[in-house]
C-alpha positions in Angstrom: 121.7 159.3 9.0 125.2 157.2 9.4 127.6 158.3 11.2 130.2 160.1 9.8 133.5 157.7 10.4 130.9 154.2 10.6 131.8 151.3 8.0 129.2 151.0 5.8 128.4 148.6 2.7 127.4 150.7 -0.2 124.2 148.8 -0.9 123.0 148.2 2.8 121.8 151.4 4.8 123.8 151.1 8.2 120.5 150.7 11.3 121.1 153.4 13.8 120.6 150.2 16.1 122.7 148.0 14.9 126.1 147.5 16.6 129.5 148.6 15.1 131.4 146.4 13.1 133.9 144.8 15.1 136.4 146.0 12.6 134.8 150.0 13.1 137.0 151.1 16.2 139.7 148.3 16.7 140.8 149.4 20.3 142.0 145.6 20.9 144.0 144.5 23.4 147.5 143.4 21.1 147.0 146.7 19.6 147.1 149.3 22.1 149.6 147.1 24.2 152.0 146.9 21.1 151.3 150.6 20.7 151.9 151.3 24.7 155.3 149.2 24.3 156.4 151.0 20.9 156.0 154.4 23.1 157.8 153.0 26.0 160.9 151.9 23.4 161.0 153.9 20.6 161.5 157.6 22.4 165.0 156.3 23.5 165.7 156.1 20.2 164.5 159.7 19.2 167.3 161.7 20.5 171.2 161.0 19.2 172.1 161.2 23.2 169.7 158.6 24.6 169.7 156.2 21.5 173.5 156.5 21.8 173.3 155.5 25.4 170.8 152.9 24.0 173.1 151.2 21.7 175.9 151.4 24.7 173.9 149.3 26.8 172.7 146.9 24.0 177.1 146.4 22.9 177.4 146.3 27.1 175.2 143.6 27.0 176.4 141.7 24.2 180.4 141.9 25.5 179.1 140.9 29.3 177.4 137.8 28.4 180.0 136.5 26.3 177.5 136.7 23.2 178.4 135.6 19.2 178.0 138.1 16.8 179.4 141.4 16.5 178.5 144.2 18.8 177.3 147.2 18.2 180.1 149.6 17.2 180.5 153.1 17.9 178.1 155.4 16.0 178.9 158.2 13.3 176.8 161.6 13.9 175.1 160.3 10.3 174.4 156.7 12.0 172.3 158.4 14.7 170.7 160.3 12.5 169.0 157.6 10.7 168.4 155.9 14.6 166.8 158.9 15.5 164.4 159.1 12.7 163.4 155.9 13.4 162.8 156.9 17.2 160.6 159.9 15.9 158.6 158.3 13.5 158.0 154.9 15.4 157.0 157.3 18.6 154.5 159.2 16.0 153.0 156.1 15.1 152.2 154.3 18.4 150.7 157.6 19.0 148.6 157.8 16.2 147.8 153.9 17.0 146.6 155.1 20.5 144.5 157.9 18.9 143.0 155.7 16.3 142.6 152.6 16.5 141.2 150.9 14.0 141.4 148.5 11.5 143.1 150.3 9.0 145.9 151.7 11.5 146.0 148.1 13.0 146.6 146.5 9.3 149.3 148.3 8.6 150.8 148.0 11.7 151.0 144.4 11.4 152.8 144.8 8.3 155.4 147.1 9.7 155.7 144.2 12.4 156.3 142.0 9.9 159.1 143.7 7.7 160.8 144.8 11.4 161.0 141.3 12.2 161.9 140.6 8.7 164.9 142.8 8.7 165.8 141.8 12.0 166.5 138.4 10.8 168.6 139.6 8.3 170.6 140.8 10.8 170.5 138.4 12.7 171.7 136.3 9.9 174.6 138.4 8.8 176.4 138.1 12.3 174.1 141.2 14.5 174.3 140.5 18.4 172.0 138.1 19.7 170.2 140.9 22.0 168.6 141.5 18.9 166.6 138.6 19.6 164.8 140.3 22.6 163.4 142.4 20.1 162.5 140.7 17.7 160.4 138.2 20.1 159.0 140.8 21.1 157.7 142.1 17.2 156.7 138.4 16.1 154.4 138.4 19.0 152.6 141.4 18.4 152.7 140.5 14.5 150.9 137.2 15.5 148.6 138.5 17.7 147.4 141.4 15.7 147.4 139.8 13.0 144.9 137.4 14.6 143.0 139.5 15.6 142.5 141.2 12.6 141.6 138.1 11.1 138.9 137.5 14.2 137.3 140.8 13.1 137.1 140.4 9.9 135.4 137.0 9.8 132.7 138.4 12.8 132.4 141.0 10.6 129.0 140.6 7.8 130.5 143.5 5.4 132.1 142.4 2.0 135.9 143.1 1.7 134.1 146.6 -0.6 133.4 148.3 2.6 133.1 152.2 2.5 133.7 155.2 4.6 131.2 157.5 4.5 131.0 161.0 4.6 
């Protein structure tokens, strides 16, 4: 009998010995860090008064050091909306991440990283405040070392890319 959330190959019975695949439970290190620093970040965001004090400090920031770029400017009611959706949903996620864990979660994770950091750089490149670059650091390094990791696991891992969940 397999357990019921176990990676299996469909040809291969799974040995009630036999370790997990590494890819099975991915409760790595870059993960659940990237997930404990999304929940640390992204509830500031999740209500209009604390992401707009949020945005204060980041246009603070960028006036006080003198920064290029434009600052932050002040915020519509329909502006924080969409802030605050993102506060929600990214807070939902690292919580799911935390709960989870594994490959699947982590995969997709790492792709989020990557558009993030992809539309930060847009930004970036049409005249957003430098502080933005804190952040994004900060996503291209979990990117990189999820994604590595990922890749680690799946090449220690001896199952074809037509693994299975079984029920």
């Amino acid at each position: 009998m397999t357990h019921p959330t176990r990676l299996t190959h469909p040809t291969r019975p799974t040995s009630p010995t036999r370790a997990a695949p590494p890819n099975r439970r991915l409760r790595t290190d870059p993960v659940r860090i990237g997930a404990l620093y999304d929940l640390a970040v992204a509830p500031v965001f999740a209500t209009p008064w604390t992401a707009g004090l949020a945005i204060d400090g980041v246009r603070f920031l960028h006036t006080a050091l003198g920064l290029p770029g434009r600052a932050p400017g002040e915020f519509a009611p329909e502006h924080l909306l969409f802030v605050t959706f993102f506060g929600v949903l990214v807070t939902m996620w690292a919580v799911v991440r935390l709960l989870r864990g594994d490959a699947v979660t982590a995969a997709a994770d790492t792709a989020g990283r990557a558009a993030f950091a992809l539309l930060m750089m847009c930004a970036l490149a049409a005249g957003a405040t430098p502080v933005l670059v804190v952040f994004l650091v900060v996503e291209v390094g979990f990117l990189l070392a999820q994604g590595w990791q990922l890749i680690r696991a799946r090449r220690a891992s001896d199952l074809s890319p037509r693994e299975t969940v079984t029920s």
